[in-house]
Backbone and ligand atoms as CSV (ligand in chain L), in Angstrom:
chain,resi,resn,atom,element,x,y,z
A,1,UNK,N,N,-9.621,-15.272,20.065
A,1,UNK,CA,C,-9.424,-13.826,20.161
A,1,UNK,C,C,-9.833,-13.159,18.855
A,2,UNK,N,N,-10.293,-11.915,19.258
A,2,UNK,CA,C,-10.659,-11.244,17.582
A,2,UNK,C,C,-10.146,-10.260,17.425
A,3,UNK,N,N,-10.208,-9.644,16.283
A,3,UNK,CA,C,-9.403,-8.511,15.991
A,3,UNK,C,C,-10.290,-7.329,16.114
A,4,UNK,N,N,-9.277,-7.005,16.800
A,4,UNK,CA,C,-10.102,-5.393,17.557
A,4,UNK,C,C,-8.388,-4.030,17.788
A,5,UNK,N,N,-8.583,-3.184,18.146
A,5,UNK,CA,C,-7.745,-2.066,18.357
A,5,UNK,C,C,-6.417,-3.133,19.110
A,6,UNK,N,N,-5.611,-2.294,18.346
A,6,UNK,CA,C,-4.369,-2.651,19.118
A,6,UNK,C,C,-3.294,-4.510,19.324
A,7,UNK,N,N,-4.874,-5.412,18.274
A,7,UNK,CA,C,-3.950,-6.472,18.285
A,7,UNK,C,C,-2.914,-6.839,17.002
A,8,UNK,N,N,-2.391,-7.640,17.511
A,8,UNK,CA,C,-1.709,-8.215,16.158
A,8,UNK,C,C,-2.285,-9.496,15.223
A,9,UNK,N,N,-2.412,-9.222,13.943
A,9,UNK,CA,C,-3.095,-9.875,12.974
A,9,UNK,C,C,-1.791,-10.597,12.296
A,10,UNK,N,N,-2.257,-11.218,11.600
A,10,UNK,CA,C,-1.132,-12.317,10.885
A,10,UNK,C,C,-2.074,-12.803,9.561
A,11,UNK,N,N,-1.868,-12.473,8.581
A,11,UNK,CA,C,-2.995,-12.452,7.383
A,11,UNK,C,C,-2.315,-13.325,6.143
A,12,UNK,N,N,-2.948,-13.996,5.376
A,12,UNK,CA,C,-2.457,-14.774,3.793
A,12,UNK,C,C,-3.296,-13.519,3.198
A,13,UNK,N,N,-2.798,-12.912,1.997
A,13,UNK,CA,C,-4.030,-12.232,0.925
A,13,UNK,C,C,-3.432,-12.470,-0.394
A,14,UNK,N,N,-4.676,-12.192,-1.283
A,14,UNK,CA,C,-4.570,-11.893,-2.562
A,14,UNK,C,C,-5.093,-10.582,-2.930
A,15,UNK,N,N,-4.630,-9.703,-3.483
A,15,UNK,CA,C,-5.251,-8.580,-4.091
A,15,UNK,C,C,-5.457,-8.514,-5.387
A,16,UNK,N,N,-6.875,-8.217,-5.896
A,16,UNK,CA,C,-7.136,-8.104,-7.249
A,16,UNK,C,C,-7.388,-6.996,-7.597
A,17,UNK,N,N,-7.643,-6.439,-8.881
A,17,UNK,CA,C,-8.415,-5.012,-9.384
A,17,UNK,C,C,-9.813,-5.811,-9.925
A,18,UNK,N,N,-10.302,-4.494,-10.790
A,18,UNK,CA,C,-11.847,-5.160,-10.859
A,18,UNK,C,C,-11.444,-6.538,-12.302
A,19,UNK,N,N,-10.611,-5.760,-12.583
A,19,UNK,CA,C,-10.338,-7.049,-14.175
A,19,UNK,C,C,-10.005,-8.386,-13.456
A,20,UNK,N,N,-9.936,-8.652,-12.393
A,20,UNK,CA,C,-9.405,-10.178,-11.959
A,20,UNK,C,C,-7.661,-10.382,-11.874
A,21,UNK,N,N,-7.036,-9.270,-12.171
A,21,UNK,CA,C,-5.764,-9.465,-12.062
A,21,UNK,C,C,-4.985,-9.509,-10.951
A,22,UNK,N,N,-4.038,-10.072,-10.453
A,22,UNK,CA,C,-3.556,-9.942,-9.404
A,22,UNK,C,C,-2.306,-9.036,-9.296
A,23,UNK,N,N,-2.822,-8.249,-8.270
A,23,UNK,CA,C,-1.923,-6.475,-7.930
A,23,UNK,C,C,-0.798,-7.236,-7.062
A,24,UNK,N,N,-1.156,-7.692,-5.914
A,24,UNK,CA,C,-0.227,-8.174,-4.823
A,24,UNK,C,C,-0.692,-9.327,-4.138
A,25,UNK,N,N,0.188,-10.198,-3.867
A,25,UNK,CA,C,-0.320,-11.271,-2.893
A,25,UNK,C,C,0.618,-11.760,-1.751
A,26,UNK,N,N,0.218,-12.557,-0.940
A,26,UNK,CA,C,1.524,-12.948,0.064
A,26,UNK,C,C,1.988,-13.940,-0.224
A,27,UNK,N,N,1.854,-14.511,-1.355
A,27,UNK,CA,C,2.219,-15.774,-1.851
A,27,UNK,C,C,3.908,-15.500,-2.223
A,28,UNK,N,N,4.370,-16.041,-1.477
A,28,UNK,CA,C,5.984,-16.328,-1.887
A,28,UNK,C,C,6.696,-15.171,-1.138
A,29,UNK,N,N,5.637,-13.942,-0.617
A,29,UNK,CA,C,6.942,-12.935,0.499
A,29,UNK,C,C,6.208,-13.802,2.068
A,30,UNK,N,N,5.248,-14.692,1.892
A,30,UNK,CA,C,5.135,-14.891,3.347
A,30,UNK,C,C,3.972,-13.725,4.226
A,31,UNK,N,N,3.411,-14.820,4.807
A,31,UNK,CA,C,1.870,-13.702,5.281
A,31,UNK,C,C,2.252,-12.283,6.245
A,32,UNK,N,N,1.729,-11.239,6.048
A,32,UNK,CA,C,1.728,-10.275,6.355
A,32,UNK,C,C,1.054,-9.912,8.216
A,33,UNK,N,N,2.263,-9.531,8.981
A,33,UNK,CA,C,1.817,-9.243,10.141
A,33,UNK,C,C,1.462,-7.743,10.317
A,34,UNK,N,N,0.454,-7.344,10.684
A,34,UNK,CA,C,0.801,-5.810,11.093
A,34,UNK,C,C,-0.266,-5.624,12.521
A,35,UNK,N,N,-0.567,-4.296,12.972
A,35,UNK,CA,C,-0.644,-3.696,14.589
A,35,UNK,C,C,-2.267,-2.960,14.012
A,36,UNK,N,N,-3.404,-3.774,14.410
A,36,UNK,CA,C,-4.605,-3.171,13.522
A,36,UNK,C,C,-4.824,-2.061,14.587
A,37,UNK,N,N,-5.123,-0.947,13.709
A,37,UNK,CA,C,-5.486,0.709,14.198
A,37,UNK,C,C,-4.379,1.345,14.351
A,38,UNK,N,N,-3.367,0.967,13.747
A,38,UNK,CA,C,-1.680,1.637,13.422
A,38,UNK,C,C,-1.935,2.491,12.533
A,39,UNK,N,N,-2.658,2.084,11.588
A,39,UNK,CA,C,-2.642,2.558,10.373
A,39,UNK,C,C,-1.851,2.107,9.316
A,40,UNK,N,N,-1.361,0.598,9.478
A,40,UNK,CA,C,-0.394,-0.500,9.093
A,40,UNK,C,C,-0.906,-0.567,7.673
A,41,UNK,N,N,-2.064,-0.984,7.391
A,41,UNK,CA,C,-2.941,-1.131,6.226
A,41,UNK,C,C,-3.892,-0.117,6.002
A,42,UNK,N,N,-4.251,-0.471,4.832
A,42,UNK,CA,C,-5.637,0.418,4.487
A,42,UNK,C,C,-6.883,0.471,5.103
A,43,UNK,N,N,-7.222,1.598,5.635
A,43,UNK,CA,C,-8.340,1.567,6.167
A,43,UNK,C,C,-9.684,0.704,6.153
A,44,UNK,N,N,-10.033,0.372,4.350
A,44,UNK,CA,C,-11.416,-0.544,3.998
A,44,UNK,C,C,-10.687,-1.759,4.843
A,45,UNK,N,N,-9.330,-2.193,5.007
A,45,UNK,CA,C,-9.378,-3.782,4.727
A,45,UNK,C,C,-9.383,-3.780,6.336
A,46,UNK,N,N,-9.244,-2.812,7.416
A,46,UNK,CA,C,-9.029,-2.936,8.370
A,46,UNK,C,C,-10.506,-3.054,9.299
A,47,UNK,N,N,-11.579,-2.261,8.502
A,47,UNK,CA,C,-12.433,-2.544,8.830
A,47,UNK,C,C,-13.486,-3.888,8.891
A,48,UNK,N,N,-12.808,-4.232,7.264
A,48,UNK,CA,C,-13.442,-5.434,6.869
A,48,UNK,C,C,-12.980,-6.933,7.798
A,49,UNK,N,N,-11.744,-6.702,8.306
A,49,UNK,CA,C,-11.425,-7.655,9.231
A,49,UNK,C,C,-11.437,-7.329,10.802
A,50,UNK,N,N,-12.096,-6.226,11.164
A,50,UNK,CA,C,-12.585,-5.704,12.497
A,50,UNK,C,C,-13.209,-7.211,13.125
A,51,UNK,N,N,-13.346,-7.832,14.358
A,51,UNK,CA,C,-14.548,-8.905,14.883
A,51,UNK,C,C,-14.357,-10.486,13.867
A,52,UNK,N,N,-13.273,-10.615,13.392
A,52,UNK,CA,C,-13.134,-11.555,12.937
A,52,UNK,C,C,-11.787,-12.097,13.603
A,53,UNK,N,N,-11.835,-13.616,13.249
A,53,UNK,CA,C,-10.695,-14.308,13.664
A,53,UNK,C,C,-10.139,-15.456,13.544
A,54,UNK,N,N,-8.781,-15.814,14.123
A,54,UNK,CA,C,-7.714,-17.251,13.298
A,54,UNK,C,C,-8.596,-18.080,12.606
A,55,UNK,N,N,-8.888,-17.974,11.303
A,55,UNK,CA,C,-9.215,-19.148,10.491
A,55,UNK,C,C,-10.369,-18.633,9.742
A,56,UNK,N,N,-10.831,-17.404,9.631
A,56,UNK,CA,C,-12.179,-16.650,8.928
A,56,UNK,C,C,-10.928,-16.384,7.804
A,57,UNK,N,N,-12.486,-16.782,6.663
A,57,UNK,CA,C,-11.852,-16.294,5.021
A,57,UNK,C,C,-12.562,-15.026,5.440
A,58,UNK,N,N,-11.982,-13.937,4.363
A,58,UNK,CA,C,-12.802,-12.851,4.224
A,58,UNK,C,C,-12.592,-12.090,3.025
A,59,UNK,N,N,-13.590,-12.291,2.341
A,59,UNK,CA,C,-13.971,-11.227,0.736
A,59,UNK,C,C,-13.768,-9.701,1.398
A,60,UNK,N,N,-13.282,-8.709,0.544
A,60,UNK,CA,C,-13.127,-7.390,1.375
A,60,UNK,C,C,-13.215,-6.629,-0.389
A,61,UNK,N,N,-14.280,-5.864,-0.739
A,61,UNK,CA,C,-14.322,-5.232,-2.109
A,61,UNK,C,C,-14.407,-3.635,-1.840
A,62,UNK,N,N,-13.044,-2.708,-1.968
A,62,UNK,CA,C,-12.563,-1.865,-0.888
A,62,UNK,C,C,-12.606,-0.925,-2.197
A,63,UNK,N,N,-13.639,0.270,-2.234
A,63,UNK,CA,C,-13.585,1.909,-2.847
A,63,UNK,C,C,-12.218,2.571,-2.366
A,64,UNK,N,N,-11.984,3.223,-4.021
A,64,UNK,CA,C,-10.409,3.950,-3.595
A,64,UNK,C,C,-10.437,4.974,-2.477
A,65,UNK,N,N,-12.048,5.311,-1.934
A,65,UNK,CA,C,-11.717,6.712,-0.482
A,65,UNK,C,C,-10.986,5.496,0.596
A,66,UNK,N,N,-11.537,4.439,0.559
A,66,UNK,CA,C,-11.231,3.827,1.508
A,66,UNK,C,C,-9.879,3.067,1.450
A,67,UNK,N,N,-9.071,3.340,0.630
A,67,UNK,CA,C,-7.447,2.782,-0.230
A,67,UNK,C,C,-6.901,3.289,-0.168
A,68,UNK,N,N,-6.493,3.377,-1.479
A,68,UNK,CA,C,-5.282,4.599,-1.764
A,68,UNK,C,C,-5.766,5.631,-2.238
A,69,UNK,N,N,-7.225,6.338,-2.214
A,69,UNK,CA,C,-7.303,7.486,-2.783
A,69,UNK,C,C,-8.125,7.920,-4.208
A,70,UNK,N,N,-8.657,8.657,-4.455
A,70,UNK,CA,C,-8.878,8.972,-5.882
A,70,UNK,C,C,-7.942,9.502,-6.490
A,71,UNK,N,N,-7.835,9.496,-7.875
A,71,UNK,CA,C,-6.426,10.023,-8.680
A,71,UNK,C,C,-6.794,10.985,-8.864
A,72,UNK,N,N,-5.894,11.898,-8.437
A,72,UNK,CA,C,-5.919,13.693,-8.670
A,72,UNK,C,C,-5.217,13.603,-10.733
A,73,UNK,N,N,-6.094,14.554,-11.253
A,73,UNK,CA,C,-5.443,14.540,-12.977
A,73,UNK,C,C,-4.315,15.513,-12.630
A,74,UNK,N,N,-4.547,16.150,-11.749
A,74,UNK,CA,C,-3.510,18.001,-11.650
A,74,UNK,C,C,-2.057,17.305,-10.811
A,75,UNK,N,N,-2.008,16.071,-10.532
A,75,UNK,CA,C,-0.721,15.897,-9.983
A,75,UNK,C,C,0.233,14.710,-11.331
A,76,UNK,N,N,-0.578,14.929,-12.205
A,76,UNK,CA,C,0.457,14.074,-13.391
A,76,UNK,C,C,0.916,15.128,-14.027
A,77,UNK,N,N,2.342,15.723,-14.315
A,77,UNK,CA,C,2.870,16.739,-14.988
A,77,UNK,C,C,4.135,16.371,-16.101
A,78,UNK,N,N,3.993,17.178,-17.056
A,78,UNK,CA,C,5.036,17.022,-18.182
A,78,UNK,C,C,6.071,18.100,-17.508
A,79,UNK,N,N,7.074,18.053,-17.560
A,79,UNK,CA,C,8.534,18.573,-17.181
A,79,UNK,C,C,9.650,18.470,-18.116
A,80,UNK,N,N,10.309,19.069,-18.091
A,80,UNK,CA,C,11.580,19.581,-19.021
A,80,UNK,C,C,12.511,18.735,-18.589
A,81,UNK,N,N,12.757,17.815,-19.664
A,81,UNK,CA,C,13.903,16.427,-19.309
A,81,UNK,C,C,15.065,17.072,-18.665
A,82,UNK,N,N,15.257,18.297,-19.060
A,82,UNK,CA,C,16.753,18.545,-18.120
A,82,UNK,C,C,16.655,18.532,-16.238
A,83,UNK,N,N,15.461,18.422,-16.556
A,83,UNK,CA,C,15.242,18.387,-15.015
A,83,UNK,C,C,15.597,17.293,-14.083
A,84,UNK,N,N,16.304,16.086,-15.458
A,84,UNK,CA,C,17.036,14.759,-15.066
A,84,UNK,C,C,18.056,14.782,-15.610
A,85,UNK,N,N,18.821,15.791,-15.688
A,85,UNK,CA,C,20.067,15.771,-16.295
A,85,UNK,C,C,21.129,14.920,-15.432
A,86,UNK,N,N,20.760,14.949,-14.172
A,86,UNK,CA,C,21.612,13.612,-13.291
A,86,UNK,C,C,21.214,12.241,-13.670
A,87,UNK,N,N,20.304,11.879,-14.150
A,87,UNK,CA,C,20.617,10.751,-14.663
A,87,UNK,C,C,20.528,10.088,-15.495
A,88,UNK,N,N,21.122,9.030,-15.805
A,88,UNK,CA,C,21.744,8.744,-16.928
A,88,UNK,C,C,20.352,7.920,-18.246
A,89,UNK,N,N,19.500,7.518,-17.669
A,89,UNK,CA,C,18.578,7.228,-18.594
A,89,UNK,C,C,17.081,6.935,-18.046
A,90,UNK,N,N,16.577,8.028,-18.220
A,90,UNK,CA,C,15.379,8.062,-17.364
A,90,UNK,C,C,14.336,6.917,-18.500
A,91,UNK,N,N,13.483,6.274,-17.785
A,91,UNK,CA,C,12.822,5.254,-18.047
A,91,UNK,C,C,10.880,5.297,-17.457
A,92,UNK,N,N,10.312,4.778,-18.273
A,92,UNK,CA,C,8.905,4.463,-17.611
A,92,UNK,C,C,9.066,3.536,-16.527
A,93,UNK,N,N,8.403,4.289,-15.466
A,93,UNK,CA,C,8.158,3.315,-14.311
A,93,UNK,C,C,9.208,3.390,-12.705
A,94,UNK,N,N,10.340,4.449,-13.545
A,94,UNK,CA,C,11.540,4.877,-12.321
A,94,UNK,C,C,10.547,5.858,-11.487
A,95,UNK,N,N,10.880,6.000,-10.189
A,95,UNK,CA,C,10.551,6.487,-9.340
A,95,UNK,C,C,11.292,7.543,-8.709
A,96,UNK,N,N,11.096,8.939,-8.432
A,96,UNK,CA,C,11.658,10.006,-8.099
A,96,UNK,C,C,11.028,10.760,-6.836
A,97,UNK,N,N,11.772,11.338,-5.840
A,97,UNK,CA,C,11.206,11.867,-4.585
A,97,UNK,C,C,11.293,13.033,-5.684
A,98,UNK,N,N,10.124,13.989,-5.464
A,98,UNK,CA,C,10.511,15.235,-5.922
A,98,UNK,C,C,9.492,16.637,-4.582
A,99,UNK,N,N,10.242,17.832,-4.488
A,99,UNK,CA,C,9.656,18.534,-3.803
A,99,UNK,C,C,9.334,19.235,-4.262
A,100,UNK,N,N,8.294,19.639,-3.294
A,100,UNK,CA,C,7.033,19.723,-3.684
A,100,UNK,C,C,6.471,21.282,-2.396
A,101,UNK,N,N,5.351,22.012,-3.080
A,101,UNK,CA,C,5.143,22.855,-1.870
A,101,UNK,C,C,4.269,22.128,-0.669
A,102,UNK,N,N,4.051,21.334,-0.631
A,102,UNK,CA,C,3.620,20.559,0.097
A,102,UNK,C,C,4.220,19.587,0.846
A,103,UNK,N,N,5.517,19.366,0.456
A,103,UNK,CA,C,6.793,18.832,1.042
A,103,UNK,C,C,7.360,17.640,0.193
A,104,UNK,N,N,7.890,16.511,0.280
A,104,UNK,CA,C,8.168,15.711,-0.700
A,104,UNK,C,C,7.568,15.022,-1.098
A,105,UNK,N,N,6.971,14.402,-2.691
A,105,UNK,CA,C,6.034,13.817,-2.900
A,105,UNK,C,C,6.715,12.985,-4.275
A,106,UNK,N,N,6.645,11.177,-3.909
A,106,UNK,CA,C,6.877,10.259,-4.988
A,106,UNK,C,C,6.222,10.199,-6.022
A,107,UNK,N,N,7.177,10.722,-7.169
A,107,UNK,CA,C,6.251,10.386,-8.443
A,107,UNK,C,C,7.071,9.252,-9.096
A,108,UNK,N,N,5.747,8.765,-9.815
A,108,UNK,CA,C,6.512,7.760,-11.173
A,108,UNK,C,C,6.451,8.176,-12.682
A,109,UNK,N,N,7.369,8.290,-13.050
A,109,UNK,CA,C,7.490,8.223,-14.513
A,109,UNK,C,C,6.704,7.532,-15.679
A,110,UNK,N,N,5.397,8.321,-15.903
A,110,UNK,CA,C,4.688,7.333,-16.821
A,110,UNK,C,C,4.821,7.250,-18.368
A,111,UNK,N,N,5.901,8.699,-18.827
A,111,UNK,CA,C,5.479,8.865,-20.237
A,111,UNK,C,C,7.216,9.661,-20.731
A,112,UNK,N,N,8.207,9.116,-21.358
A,112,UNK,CA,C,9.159,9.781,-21.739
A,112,UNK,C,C,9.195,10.277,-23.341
A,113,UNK,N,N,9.643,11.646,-23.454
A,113,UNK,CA,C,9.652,12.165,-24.803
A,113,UNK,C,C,10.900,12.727,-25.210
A,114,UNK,N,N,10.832,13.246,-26.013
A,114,UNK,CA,C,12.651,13.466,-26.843
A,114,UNK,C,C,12.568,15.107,-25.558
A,115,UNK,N,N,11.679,16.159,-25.228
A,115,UNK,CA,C,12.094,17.215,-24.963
A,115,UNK,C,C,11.304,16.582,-23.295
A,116,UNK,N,N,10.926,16.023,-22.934
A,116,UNK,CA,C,10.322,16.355,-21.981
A,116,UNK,C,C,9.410,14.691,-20.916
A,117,UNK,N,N,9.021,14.711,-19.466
A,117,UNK,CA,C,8.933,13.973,-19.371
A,117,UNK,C,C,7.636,14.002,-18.392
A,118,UNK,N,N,6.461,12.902,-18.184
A,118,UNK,CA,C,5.325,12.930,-17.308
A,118,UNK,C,C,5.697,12.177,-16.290
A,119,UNK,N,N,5.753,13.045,-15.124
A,119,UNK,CA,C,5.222,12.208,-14.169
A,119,UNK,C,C,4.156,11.904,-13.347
A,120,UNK,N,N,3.737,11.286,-12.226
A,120,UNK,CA,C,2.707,11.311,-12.243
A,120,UNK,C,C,3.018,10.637,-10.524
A,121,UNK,N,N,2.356,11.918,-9.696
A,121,UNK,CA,C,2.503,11.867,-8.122
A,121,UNK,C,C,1.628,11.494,-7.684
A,122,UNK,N,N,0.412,10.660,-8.552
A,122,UNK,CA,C,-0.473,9.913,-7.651
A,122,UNK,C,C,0.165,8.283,-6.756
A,123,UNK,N,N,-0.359,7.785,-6.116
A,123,UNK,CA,C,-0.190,6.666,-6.009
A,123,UNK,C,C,-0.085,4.841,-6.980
A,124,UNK,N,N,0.158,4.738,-7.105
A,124,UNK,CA,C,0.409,3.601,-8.197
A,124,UNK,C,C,-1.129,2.993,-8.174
A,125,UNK,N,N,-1.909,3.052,-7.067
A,125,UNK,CA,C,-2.970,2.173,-6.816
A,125,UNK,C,C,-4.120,3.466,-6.355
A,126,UNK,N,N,-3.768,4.671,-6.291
A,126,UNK,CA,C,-5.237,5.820,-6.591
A,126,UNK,C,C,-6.001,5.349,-7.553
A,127,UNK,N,N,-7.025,5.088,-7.477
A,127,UNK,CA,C,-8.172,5.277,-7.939
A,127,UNK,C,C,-8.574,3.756,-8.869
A,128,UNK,N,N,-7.807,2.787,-7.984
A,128,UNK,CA,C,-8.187,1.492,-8.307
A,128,UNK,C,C,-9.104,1.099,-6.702
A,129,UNK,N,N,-9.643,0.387,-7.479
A,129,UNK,CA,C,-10.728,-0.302,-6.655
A,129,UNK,C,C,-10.287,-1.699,-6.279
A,130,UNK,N,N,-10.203,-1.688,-4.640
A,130,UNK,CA,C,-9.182,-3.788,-4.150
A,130,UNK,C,C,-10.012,-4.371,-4.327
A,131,UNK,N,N,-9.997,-5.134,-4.264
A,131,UNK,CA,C,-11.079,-7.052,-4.097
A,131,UNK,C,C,-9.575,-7.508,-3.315
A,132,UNK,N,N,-9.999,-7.802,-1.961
A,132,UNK,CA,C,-8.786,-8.946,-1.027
A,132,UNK,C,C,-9.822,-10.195,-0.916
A,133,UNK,N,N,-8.983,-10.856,-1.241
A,133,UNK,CA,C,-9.062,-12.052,-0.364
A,133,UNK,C,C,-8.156,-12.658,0.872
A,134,UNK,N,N,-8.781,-12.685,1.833
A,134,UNK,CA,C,-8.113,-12.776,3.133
A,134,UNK,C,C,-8.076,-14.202,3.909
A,135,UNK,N,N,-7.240,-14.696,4.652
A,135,UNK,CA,C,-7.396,-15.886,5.610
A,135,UNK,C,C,-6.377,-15.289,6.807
A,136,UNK,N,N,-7.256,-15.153,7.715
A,136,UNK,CA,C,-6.895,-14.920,8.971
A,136,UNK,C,C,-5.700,-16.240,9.700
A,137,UNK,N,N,-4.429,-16.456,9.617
A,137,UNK,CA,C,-3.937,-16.996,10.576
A,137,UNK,C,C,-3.659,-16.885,11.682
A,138,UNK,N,N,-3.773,-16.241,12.332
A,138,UNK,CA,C,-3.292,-15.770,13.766
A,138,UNK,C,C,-3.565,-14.753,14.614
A,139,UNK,N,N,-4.491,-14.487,15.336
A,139,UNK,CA,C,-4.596,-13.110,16.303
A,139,UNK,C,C,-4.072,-13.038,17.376
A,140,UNK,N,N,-3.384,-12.413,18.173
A,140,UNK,CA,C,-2.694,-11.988,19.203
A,140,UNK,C,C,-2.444,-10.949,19.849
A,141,UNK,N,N,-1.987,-10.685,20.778
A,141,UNK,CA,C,-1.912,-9.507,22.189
A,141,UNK,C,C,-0.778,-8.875,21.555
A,142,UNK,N,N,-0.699,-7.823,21.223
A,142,UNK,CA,C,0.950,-6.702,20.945
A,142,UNK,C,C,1.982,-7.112,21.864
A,143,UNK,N,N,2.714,-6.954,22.094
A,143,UNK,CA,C,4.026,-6.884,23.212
A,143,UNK,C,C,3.549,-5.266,23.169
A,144,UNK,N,N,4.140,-4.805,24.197
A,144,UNK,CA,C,4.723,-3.534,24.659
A,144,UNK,C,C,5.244,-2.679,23.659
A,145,UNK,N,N,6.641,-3.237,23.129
A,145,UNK,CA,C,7.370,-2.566,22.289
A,145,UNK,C,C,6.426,-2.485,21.172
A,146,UNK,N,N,5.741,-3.549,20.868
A,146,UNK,CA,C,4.984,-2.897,18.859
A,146,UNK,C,C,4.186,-2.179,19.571
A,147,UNK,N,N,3.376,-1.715,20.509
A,147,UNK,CA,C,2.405,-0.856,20.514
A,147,UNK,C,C,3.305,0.780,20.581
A,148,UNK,N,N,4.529,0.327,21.062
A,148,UNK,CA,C,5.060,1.758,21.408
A,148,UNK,C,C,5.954,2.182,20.127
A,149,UNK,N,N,6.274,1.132,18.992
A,149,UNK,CA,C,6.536,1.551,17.860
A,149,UNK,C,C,5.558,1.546,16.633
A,150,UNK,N,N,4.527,1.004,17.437
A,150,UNK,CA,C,3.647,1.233,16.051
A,150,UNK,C,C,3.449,0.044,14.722
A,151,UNK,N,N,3.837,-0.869,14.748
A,151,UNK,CA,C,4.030,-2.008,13.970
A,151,UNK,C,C,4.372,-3.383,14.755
A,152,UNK,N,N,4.546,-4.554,14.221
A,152,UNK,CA,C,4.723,-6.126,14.439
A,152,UNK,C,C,6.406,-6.457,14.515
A,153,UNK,N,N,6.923,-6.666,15.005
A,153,UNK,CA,C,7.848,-7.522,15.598
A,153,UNK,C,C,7.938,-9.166,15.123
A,154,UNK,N,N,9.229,-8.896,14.396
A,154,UNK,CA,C,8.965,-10.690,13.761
A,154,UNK,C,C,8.401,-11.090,12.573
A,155,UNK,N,N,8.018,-11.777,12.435
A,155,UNK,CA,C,8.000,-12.815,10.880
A,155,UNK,C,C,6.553,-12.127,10.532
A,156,UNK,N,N,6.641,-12.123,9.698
A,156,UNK,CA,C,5.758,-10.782,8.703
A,156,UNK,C,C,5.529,-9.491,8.970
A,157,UNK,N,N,6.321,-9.071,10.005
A,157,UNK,CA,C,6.566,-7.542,10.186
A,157,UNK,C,C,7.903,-7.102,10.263
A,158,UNK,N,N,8.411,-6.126,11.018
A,158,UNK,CA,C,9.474,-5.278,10.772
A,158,UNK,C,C,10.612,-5.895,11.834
A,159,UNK,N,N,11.718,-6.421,11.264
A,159,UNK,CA,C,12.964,-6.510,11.873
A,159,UNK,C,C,13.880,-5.814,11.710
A,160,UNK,N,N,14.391,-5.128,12.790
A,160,UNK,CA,C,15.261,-3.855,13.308
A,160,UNK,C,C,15.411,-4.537,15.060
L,1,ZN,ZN,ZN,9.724,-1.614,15.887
């Protein structure tokens, strides 16, 4: 069977940036199931494993339109530390829902100062460029229910 709309994939990966480092892998959370054309994953990698199947390696070297995005400079902002006066020690790298006119949007904390603090509402991974490495374990038919929720059922997807 191959992967086409609507099946379920069952994937090992490694993710690199262009330096060779490793961003994320499934090594030690266990291979990743998701519902291809959900919108489960990123678009490049979904394409790149379109017509492939159980047991294809696959190189996938994925541009940020096709990721997470290009990094907007106008969404990293300095702010007036009192604006964390709830908590108790704001840090590089904490994460804050903040709203937004656009509705709520996660920023991270990249830069703390004695009056004031940057955050920065891009994505952690805007405007990096993937390299996956992929091994296809498993293709399969949805059940009913993941097509009607939208995700995988079971061991590398969502239990509820
Ligand atoms: Zn579900």
């Amino acid at each position: 069977m191959k992967v086409a709309e609507n099946v379920v994939v069952v994937i090992d990966y490694t993710l690199k940036d262009n330096d060779g480092s490793v961003i994320d892998s499934s090594e030690g959370a266990g291979p990743l199931a998701y519902l291809h054309g959900a919108g489960n994953i990123i678009p490049g990698l979904e394409d790149a494993l379109l017509g492939k199947e159980a047991g294809d390696e696959v190189q996938a070297s994925i541009e940020p339109a096709n990721a997470y995005g290009e990094r907007h400079e106008q969404l990293k902002q300095e702010v007036p530390r009192e604006l964390f006066s709830g908590v108790d020690s704001v840090e590089v790298g904490m994460q804050f829902q903040s709203e937004t006119e656009q509705g709520p949007v996660l920023v991270t904390v990249v830069e703390v100062k004695e009056d004031t603090v940057t955050v920065d509402g891009n994505h952690p991974l805007a405007g990096v460029h993937l390299n996956f490495d992929v091994t296809i374990r498993e293709v399969r038919e949805a059940t009913q229910e993941e097509l009607e929720h939208g995700h995988v059922h079971g061991e590398g997807g969502h239990h509820h």
